[in-house]
N, C-alpha and C positions, 0 to 999 in steps of 0.2 A: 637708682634715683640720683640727679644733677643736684647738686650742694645748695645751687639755687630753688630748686622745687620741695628738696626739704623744709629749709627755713623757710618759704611760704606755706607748707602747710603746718611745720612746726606753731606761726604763729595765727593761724586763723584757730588752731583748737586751743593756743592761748587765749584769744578774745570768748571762745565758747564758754574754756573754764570762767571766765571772769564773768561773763556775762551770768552763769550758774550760780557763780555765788551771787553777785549780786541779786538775784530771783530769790534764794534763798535769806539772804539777809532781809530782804523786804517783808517776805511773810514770816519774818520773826518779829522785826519790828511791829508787824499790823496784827500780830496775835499773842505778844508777849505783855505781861502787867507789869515785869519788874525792872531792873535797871533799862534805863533807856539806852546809854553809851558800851555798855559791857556785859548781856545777859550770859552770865560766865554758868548756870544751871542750866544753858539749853543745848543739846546735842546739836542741833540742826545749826546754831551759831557758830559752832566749833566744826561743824563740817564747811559753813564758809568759809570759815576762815584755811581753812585743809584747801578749799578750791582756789583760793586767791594764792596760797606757796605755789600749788599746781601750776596755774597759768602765771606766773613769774619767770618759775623755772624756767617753764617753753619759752618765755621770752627772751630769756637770758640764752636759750638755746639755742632760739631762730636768728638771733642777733651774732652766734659763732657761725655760722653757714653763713648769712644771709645780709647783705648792704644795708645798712641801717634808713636809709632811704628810701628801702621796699618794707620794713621792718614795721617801725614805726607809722606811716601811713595804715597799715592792716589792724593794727591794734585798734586801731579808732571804731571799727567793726564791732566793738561790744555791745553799743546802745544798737544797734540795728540787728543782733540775733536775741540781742535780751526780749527786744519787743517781740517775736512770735516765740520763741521758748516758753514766754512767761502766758502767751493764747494758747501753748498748747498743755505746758501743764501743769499752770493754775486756773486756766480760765480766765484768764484778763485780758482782753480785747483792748486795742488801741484805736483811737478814731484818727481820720484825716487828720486833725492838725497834729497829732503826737508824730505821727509818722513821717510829715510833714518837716516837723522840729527837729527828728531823729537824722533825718536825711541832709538836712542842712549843716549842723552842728557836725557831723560824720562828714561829707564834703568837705567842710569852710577846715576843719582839722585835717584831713588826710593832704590836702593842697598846702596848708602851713607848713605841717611839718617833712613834705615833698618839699620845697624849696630851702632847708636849712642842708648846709652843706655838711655838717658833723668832722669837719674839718677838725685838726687837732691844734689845740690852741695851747696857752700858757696853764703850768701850773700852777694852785691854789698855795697862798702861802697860808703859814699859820694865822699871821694875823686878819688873812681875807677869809679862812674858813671859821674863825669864830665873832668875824661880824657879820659872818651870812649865817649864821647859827643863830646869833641874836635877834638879826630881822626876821629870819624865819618864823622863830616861836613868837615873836611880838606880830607881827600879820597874822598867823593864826591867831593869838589871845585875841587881838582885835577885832577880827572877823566872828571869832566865838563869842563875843562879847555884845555885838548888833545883833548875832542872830537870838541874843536874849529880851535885844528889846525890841527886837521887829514882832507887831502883832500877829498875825495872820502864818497861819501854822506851816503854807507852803512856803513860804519869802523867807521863814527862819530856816525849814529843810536846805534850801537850796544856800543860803548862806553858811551853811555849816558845813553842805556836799562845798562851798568850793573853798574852805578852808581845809576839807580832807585833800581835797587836789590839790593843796598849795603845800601841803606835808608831803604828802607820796611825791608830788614834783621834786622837793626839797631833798625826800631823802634818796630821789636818782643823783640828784647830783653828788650827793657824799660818797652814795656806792661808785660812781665814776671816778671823783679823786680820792679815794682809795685803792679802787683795785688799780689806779695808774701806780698809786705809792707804792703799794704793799709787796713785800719780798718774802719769799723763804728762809733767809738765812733771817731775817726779826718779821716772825710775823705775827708779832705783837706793836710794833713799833706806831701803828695805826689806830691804836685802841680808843683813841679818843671821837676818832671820826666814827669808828663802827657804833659806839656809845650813842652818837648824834645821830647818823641812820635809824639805829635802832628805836630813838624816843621818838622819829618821825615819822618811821612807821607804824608803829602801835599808834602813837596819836592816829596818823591818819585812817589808819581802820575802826577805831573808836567811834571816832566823829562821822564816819563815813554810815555805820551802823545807825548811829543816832538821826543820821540827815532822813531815814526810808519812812519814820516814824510820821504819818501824819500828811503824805506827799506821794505815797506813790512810788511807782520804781524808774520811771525813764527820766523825769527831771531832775534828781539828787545823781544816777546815773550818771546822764548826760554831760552836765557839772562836772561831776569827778574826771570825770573821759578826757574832757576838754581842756580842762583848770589843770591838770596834771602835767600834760608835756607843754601847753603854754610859760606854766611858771618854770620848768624845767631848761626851757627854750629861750627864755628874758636871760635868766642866770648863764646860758651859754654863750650869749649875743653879748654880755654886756662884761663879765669874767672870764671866760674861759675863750675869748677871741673868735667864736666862730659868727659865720657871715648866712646872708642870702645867698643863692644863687641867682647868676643873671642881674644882679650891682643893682641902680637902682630900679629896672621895671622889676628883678625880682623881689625889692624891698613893699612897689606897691601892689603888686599881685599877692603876697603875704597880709597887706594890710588888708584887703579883697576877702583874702579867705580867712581871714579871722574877723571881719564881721559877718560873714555871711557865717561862721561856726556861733560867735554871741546870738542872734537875729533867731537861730533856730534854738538856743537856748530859752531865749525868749516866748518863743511860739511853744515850749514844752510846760514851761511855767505858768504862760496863760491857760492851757488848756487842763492842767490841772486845779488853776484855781476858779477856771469855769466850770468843772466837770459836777454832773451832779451829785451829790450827795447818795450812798448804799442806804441810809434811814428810811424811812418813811415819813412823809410828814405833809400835810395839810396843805392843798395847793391855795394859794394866795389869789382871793378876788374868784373863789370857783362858782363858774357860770349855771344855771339852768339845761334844760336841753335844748340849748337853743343852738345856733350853727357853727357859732364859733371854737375856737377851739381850744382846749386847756392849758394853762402855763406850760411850756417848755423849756426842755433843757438845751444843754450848749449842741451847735448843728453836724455834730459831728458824732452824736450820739445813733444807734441803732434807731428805725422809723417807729417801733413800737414804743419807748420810751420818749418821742417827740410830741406829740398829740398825743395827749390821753385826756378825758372828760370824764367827770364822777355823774352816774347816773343815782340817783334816789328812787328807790320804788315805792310805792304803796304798800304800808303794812296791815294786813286786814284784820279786824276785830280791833277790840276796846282795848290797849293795854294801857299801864300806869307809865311804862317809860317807853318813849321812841327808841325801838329799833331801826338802824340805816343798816344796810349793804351797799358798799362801794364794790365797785367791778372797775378795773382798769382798761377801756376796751379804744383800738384807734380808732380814729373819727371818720378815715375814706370808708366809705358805704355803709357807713351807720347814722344812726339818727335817734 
């Protein structure tokens, strides 16, 4: 096997492991009572967290074989195996626009960071890595701190997945000026930086846990996917000297696919905070048997759950309290 067809497949079962964990972080989030950031009692946490070293590893893998070029684009693959992993098995179907969203965000990022030349630039001095240290955890605090007071339970998820993206972003960049620093003969000499990787990462799998909570898996997802080699990408453009490619059409072909990656972020968020509710509850203004048809949900939901009408039957004999039967039934050929 060609060194190049390794590291492509080395990192597409990268993006699987990550998308696995992420499947499972979700439904710990949607089925755990106790801590929200850290359920340190659940097996199945601790097995995310197993699959996210996993798929690391491989990346760090794919990236010894394999052009970071080809590298990097593949990764962004995660929210696009996440969504049918997670149909096949948990059972959670995605509708048109998630799909939609997933394909965009996954596009508008694999074209971004396809044009980042990963050229090798200047190194980090002391005093620029611990003012990037500082900014770092103050945009996270800050971002953690709106997604407290944003009401609406999606709009805080997704605000907290892209403060995990802005830590894992952060702490690629420490693991890069590191392993540039780092020697055999002191290799301890680095310890401050591995300190900072290290609180960047746990942060960012914490918050990352916390964002599945209340949202869903593709939007908190997405977010992370996105938000990660973005901020990782700013910090290389802007520090460490690296460029576009292709000068300035490639600077606005970058700006191109990083809104068409926000655009599809957007379209992921909408549809979850259109998507109907798993409760049951009371449809609003419910009609007669008359033709029209009953509240519906967002259009991108399955046809049985679009049109549904509550029929009332007739309950016979004399009772003290009305009995109903609702029956959920669609409305084509019925009456």
């Amino acid at each position: 096997m060609s060194p190049l067809l390794l590291s492509v497949l080395l990192a597409l079962v990268s993006a699987v492991a990550y998308a696995a964990a992420a499947i499972v972080q979700e439904r710990v989030a949607a089925s755990a009572t106790g801590p929200r950031y850290a359920p340190l009692r659940s097996p199945a946490w601790w097995g995310s967290v197993l699959l996210n070293g996993v798929g690391a590893a491989l990346h760090v893998a794919a990236l010894a074989y394999g052009p970071l070029s080809l590298v990097q684009p593949l990764g962004a693959l995660t929210i696009v195996f996440a969504l049918p992993m997670a149909a096949l098995f948990v059972g959670r179907r995605a509708g048109r626009r998630a799909w939609r969203g997933a394909l965009m965000a996954t596009v508008g990022l694999a074209g971004l960071l396809s044009l980042t030349t990963g050229a090798e630039g200047r190194d980090l001095s002391d005093g620029d890595r611990w003012l990037l240290a500082g900014c770092s955890f103050g945009v996270v605090a800050l971002l953690f701190t709106a997604a407290h007071v944003v009401g609406r339970s999606v709009l805080r998820s997704v605000v907290l997945a892209a403060a995990a993206g802005v830590s894992f972003g952060m702490a690629s960049v420490f693991t890069k000026a590191v392993a540039e620093e780092w020697s055999p003969d002191a290799p301890l000499a680095e310890w401050t930086g591995l300190l900072v990787l290290s609180a960047l990462a746990v942060t960012g799998l914490l918050l990352s846990q916390a964002s599945y909570r209340g949202a869903g898996l593709a939007a908190p997802l997405a977010t992370v996917t996105v938000v990660n080699p973005v901020a990782a990408a700013a910090v290389g453009l802007t520090l460490f000297g690296e460029s576009f490619r292709y000068g300035a059409a490639g600077t606005v072909a970058a700006l191109i696919c990083g809104t068409v990656a926000a655009g599809g972020l957007v379209q992921l968020t909408l549809d979850r905070m259109t998507a109907p509710t798993d409760e049951p509850s009371a449809p609003d203004g419910a009609r007669g048997p008359g033709p029209g048809p009953g509240p519906g949900s967002e259009g991108d939901a399955p046809g049985p759950e679009v049109r549904e009408r509550v029929d009332v039957g007739a309950v016979p004999g004399t009772r003290p309290h009305l009995e109903v039967e609702v029956r959920a039934r669609a409305v084509a050929g019925r009456s």
